[in-house]
KEKOL-732548 format. One line per 2 residues: number of its first residue (from 1); their letters; for each residue x, z, y of N, C-alpha, C. Coordinates in nm, 2 decimals, m for minus. Layout:
! KEKOL-732548
NUM	A	X/Z/Y/X/Z/Y/X/Z/Y  ...
END
This chain:
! KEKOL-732548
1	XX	m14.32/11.57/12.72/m14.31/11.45/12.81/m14.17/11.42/12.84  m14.08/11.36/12.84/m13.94/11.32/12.86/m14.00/11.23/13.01
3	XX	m13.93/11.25/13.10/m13.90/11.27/13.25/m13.77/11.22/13.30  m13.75/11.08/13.40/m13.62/11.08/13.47/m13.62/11.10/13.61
5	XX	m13.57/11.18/13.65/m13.52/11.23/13.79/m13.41/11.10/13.86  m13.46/11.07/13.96/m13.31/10.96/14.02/m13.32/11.02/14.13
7	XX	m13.21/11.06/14.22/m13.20/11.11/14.34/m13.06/11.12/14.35  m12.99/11.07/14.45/m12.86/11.03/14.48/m12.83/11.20/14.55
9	XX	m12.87/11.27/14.61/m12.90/11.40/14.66/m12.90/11.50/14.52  m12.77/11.53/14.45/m12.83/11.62/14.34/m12.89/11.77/14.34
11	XX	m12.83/11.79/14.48/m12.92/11.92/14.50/m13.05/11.91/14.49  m13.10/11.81/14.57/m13.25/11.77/14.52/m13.30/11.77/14.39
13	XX	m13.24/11.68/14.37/m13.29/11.59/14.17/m13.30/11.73/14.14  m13.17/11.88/14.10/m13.19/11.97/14.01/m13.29/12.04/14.08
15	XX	m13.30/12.07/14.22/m13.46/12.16/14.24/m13.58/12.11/14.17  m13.61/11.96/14.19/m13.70/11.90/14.13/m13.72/11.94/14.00
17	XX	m13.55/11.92/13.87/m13.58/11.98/13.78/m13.63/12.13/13.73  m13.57/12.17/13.81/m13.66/12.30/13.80/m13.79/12.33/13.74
19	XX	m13.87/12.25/13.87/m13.98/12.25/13.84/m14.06/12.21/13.69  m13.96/12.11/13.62/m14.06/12.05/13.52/m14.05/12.12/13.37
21	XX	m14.02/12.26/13.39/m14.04/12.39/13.30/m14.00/12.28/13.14  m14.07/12.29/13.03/m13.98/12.31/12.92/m14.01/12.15/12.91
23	XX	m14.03/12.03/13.03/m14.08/11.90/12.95/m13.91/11.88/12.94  m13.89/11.73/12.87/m13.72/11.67/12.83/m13.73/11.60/12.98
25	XX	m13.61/11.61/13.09/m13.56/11.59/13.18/m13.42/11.55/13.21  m13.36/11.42/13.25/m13.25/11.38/13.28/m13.27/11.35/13.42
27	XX	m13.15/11.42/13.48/m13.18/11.35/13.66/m13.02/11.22/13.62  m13.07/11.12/13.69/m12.96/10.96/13.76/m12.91/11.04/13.92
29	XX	m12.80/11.04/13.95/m12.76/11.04/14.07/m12.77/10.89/14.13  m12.77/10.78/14.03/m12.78/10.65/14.12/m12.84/10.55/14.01
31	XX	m12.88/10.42/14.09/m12.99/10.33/14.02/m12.94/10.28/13.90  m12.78/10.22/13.91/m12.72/10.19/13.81/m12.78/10.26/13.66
33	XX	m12.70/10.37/13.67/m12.68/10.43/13.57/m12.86/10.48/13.48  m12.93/10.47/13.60/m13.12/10.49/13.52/m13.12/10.30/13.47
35	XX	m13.07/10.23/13.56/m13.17/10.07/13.51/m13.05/10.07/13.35  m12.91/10.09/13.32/m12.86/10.09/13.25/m12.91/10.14/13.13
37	XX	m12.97/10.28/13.11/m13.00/10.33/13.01/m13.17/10.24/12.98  m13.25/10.20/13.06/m13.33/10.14/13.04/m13.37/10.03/13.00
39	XX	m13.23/9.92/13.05/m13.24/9.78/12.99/m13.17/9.76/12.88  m13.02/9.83/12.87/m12.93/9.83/12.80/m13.00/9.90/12.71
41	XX	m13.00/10.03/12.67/m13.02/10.14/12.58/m13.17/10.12/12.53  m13.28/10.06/12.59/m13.39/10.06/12.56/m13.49/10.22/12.59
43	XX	m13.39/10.30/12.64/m13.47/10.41/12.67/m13.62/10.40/12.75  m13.68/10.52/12.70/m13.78/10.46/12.77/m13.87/10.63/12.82
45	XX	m13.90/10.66/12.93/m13.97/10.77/12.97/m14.09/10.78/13.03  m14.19/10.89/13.02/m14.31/10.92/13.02/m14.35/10.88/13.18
47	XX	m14.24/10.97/13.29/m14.24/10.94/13.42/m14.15/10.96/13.47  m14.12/10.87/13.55/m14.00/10.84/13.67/m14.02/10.93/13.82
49	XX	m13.93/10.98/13.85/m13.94/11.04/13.99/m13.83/10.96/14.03  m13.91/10.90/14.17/m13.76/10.85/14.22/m13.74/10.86/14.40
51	XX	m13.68/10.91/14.43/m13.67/10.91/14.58/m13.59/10.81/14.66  m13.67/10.76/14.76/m13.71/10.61/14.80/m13.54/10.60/14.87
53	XX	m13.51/10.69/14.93/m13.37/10.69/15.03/m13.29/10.71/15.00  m13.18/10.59/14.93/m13.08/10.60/14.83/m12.96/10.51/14.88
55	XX	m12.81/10.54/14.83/m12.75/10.47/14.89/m12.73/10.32/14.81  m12.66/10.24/14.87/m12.64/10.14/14.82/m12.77/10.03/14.86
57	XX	m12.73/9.95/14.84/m12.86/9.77/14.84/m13.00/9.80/14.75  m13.06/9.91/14.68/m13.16/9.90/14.59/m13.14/10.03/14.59
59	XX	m13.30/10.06/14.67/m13.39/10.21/14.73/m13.47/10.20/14.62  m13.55/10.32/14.62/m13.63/10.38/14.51/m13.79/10.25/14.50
61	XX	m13.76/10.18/14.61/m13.89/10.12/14.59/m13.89/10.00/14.50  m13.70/9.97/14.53/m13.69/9.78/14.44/m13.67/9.85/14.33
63	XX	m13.63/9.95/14.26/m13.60/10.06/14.15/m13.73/10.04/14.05  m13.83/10.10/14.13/m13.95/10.05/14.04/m13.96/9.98/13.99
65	XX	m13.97/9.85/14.06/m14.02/9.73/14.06/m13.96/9.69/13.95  m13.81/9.72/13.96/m13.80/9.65/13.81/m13.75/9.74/13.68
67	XX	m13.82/9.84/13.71/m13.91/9.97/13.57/m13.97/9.91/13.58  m14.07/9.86/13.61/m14.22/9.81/13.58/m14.21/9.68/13.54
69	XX	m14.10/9.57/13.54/m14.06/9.50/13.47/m14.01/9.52/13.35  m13.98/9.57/13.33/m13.88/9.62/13.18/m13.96/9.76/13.10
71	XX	m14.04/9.82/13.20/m14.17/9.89/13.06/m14.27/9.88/13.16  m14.39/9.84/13.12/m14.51/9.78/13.20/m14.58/9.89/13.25
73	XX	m14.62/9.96/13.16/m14.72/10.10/13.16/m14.65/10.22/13.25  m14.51/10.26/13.26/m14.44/10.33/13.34/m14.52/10.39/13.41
75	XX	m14.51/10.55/13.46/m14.56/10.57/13.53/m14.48/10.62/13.69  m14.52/10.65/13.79/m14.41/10.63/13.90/m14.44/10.70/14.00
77	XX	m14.38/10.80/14.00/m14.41/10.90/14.14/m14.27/10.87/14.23  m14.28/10.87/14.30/m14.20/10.88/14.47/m14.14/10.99/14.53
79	XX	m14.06/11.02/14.56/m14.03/11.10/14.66/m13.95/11.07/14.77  m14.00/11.13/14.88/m13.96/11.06/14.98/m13.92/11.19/15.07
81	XX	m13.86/11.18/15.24/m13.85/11.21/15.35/m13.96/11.20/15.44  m14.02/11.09/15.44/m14.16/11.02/15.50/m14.22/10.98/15.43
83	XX	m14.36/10.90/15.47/m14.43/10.85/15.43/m14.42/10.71/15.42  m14.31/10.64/15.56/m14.28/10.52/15.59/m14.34/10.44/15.45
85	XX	m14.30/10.47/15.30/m14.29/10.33/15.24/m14.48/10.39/15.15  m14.54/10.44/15.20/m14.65/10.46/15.16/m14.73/10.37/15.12
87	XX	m14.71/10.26/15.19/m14.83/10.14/15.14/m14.74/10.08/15.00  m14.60/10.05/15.02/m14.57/10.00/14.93/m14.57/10.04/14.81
89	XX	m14.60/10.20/14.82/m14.61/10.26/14.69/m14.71/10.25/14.59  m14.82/10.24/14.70/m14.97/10.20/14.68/m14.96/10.08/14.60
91	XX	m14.95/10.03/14.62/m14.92/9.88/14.57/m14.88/9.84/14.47  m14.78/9.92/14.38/m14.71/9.99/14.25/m14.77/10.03/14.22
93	XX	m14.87/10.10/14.27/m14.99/10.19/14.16/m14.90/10.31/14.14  m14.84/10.39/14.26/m14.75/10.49/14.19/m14.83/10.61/14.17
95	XX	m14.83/10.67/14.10/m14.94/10.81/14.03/m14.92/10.89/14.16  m14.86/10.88/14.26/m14.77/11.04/14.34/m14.73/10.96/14.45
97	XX	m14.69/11.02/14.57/m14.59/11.04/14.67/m14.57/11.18/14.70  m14.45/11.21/14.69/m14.46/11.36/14.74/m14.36/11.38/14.83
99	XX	m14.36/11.44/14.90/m14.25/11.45/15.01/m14.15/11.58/15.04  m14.04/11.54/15.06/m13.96/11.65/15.04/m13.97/11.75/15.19
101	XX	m13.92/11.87/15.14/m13.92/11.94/15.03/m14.01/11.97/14.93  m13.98/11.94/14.81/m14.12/11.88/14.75/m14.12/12.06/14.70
103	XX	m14.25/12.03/14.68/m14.30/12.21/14.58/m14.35/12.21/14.49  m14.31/12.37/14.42/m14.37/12.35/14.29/m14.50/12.32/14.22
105	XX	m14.60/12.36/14.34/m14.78/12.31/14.33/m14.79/12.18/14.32  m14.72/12.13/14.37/m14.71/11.98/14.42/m14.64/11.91/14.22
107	XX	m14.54/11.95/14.21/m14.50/11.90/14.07/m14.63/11.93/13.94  m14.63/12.04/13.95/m14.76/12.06/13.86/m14.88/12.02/13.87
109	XX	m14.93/11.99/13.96/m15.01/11.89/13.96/m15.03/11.75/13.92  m14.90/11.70/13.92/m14.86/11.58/13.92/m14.84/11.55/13.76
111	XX	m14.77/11.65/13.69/m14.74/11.69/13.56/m14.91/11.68/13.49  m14.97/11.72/13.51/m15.09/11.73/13.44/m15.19/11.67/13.48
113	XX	m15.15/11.57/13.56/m15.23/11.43/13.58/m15.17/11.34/13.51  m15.01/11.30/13.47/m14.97/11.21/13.38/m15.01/11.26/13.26
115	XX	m15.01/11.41/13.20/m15.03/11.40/13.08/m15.21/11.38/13.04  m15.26/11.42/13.09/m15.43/11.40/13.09/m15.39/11.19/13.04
117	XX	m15.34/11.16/13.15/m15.32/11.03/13.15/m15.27/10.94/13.01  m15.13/11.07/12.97/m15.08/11.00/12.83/m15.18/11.01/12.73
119	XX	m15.25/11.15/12.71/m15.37/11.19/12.61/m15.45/11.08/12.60  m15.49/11.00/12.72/m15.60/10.92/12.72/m15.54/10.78/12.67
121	XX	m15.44/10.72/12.75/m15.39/10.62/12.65/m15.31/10.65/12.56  m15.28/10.72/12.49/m15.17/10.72/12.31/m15.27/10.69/12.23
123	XX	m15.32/10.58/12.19/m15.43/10.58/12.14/m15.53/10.47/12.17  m15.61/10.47/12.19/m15.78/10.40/12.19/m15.69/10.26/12.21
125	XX	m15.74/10.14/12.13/m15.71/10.00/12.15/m15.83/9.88/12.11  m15.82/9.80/12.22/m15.90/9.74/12.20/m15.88/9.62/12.11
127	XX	m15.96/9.59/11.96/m15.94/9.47/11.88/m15.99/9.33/11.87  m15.97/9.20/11.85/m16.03/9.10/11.90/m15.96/9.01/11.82
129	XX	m16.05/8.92/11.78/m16.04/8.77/11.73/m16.00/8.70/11.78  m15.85/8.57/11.78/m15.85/8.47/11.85/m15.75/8.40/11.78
131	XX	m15.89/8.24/11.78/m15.82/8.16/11.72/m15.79/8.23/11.53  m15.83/8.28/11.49/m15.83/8.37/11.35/m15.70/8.45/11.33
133	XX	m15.67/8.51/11.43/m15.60/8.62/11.46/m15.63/8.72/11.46  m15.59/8.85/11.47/m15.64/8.93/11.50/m15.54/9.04/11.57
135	XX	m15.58/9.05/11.68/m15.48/9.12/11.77/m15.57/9.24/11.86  m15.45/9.35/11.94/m15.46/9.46/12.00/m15.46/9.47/12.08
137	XX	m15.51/9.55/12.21/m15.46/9.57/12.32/m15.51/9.72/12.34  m15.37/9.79/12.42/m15.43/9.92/12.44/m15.52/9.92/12.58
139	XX	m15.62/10.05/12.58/m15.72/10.05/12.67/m15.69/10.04/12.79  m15.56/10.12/12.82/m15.48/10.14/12.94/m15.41/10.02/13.01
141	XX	m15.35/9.89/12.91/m15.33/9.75/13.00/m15.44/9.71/13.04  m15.55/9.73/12.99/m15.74/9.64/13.05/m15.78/9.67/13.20
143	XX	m15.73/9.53/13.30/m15.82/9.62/13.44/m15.97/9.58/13.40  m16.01/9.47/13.36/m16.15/9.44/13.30/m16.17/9.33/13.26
145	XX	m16.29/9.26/13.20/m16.34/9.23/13.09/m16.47/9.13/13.14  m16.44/9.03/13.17/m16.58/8.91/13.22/m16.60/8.83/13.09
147	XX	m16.72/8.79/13.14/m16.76/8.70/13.02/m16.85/8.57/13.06  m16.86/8.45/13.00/m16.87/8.34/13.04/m16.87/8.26/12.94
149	XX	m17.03/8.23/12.95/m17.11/8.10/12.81/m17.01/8.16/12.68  m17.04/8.28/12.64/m17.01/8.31/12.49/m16.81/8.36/12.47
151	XX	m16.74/8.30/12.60/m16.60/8.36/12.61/m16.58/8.48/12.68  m16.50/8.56/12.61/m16.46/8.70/12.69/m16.27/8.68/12.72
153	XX	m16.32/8.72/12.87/m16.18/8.71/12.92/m16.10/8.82/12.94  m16.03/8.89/12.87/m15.93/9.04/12.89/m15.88/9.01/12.97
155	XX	m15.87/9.03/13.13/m15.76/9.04/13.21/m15.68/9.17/13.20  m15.55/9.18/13.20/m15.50/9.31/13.17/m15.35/9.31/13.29
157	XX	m15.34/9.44/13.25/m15.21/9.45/13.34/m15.04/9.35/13.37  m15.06/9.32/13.48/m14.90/9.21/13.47/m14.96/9.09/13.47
159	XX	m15.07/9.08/13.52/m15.14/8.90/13.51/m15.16/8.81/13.38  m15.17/8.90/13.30/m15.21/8.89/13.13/m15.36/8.85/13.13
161	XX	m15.39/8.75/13.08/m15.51/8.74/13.03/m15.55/8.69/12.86  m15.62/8.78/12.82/m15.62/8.71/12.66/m15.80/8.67/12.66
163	XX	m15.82/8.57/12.58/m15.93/8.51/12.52/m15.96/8.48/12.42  m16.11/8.56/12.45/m16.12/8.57/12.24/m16.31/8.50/12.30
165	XX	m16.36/8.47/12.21/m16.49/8.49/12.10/m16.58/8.60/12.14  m16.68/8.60/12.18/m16.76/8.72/12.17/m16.86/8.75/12.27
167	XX	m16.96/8.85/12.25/m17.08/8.88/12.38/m17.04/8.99/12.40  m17.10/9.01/12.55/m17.01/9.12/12.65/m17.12/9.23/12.59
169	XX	m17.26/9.18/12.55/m17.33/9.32/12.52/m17.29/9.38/12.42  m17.24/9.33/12.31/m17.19/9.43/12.18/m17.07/9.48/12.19
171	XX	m16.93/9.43/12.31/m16.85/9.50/12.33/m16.86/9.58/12.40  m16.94/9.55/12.51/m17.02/9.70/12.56/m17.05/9.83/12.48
173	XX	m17.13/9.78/12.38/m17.15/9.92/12.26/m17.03/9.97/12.22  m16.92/9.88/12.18/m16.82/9.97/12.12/m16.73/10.06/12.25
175	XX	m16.69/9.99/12.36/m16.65/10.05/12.44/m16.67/10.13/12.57  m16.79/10.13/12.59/m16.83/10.18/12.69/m16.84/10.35/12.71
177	XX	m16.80/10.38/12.78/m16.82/10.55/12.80/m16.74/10.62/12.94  m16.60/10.67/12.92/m16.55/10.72/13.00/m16.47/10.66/13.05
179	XX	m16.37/10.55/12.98/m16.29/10.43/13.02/m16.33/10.30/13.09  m16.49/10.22/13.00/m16.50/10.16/13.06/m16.63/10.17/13.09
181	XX	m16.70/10.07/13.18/m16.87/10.08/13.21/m16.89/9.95/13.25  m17.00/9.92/13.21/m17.02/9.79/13.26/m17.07/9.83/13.42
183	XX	m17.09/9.71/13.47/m17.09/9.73/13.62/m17.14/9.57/13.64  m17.19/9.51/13.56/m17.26/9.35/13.57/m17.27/9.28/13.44
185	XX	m17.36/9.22/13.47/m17.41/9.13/13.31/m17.29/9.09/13.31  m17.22/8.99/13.38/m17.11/8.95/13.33/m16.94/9.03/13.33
187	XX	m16.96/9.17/13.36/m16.85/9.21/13.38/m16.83/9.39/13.34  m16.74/9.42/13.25/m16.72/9.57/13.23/m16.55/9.57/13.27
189	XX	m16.53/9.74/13.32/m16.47/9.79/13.43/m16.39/9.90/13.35  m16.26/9.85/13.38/m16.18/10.02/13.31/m16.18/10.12/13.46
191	XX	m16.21/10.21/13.47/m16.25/10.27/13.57/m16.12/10.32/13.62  m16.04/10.35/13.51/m15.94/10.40/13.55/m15.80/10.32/13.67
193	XX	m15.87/10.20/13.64/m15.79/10.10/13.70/m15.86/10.07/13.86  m15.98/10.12/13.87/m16.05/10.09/14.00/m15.97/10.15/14.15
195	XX	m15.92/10.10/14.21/m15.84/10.14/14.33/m15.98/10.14/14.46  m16.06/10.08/14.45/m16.15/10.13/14.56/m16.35/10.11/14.54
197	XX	m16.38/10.17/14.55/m16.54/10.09/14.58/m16.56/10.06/14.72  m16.59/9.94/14.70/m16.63/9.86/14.88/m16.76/9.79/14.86
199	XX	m16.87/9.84/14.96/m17.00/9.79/14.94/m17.02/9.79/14.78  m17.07/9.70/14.78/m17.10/9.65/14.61/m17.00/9.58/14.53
201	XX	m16.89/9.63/14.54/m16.74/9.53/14.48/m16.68/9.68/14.42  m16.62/9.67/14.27/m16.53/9.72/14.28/m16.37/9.68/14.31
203	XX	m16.27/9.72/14.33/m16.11/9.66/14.36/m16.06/9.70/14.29  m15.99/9.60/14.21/m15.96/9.66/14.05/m15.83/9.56/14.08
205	XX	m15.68/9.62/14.12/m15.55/9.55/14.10/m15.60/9.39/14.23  m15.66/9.40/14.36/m15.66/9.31/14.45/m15.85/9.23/14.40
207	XX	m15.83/9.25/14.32/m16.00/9.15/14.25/m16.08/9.22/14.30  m16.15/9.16/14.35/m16.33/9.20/14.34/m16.42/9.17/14.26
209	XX	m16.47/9.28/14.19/m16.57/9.29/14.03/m16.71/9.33/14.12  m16.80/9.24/14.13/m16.91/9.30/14.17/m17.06/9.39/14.13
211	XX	m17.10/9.51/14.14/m17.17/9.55/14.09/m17.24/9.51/14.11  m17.38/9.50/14.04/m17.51/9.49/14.03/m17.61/9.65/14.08
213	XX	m17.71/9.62/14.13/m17.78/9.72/14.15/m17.82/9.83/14.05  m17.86/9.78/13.88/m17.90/9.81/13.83/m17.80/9.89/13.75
215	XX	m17.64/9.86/13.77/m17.54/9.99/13.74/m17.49/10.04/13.82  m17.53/10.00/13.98/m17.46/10.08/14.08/m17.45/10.28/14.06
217	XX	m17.54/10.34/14.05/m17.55/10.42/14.09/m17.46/10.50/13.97  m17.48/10.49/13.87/m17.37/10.55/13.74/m17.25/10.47/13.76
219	XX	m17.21/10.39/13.84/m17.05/10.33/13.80/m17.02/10.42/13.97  m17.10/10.42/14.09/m17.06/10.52/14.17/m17.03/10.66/14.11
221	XX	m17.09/10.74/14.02/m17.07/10.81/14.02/m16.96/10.84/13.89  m16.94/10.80/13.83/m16.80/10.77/13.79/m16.66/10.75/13.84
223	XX	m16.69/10.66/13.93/m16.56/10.64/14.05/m16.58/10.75/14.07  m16.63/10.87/14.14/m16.64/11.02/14.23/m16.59/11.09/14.15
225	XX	m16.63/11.10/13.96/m16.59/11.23/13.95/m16.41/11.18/13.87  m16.38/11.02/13.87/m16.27/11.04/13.83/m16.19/11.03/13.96
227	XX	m16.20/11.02/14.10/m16.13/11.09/14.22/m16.14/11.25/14.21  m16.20/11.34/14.20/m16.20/11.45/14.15/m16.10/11.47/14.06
229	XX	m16.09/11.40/13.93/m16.00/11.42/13.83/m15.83/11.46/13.87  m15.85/11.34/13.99/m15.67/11.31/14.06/m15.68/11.42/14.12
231	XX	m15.73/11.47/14.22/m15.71/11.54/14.29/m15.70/11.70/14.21  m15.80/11.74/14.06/m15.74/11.86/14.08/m15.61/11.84/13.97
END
């Protein structure tokens, strides 16, 4: 897994490295020189650590924001002093917040929740007709998948939407399992993307996908054991 460390604190950044045993690790002492190698250079890394209290005009949080402009899928842990910017982090979808002094239980954990994560998307893509094209998407941009009088709508990560051709029951067959589930005649669900169940709604990136009764009880329990997953 190749790993960048940003932390203006180098004592920090190298404890941190410590932690991340034989993965490829570069710590940034400042934003410049991480957005540089990433817009300029095209580099591109598995996951970002970045700690939010930095000097200069652009903190760990506007840092993100535009990683996640410039590689979409990024993944984004925090580190912080407090919690203060917690919601904002939320919000980023960051894999982590961890707080300093951060620890070693705390890194490894985190480490083998991105990789479970890389294993799961390097790979599986979803294929589709449009317009007599034929195009890709990997499983990991899909938050989910409606359908309406014979069109299927991909909404995907970044306010992407693609439209193709097709009935939601036969892409159901091909994709349905541990990624996605349906969760309504008109709607299947990348689960991984699910930020909350409320009542009968899933929250998938601010949307409400509404379950049906008839998949409630297996798409609950899906949400449960992939909160399980994060936590161990």
């Amino acid at each position: 897994m190749k790993i960048a460390v940003c932390d203006d604190c180098m004592r920090d950044a190298l404890s941190v490295k410590r932690f991340l045993g034989g993965h490829e690790a570069r710590v940034y002492s400042d934003v410049d020189s991480l957005l540089a190698d990433v817009k300029n250079k095209k580099m591109r890394y598995d996951l970002y650590l970045l700690d939010i209290y930095m000097e200069g005009p652009v903190n760990g949080i506007e840092l993100a924001k535009m990683l996640v402009r410039e590689q979409e899928e990024a993944a984004i842990c925090f580190i912080s002093t407090s919690n203060d910017f917690y919601r904002e982090a939320y919000d980023l979808y960051a894999v982590q917040y961890l707080l300093k002094p951060v620890r070693e239980e705390d890194v490894k954990q985190l480490l083998e929740r991105v990789s479970k994560n890389l294993v799961r998307n390097r790979e599986k893509k979803l294929f589709f007709q449009s317009r007599g094209q034929t195009g890709s998407i990997p499983y990991s941009r899909i938050l989910y998948i409606s359908s309406r009088e014979h069109t299927l709508s991909i909404c995907c990560t970044g306010g992407i939407v693609q439209e193709c051709k097709g009935r939601l029951n036969e892409l159901a067959m091909q994709v349905c399992g541990e990624i996605f589930m349906r969760c309504h005649q008109s709607f299947l669900v990348n689960m991984y993307h699910v930020d909350s169940l409320s009542g009968a709604d899933l929250i998938v990136a601010g949307q409400r996908i509404p379950v049906s009764r008839r998949y409630y009880t297996e798409v609950k329990k899906r949400y449960q054991e992939i909160l399980f997953e994060e936590v161990d």
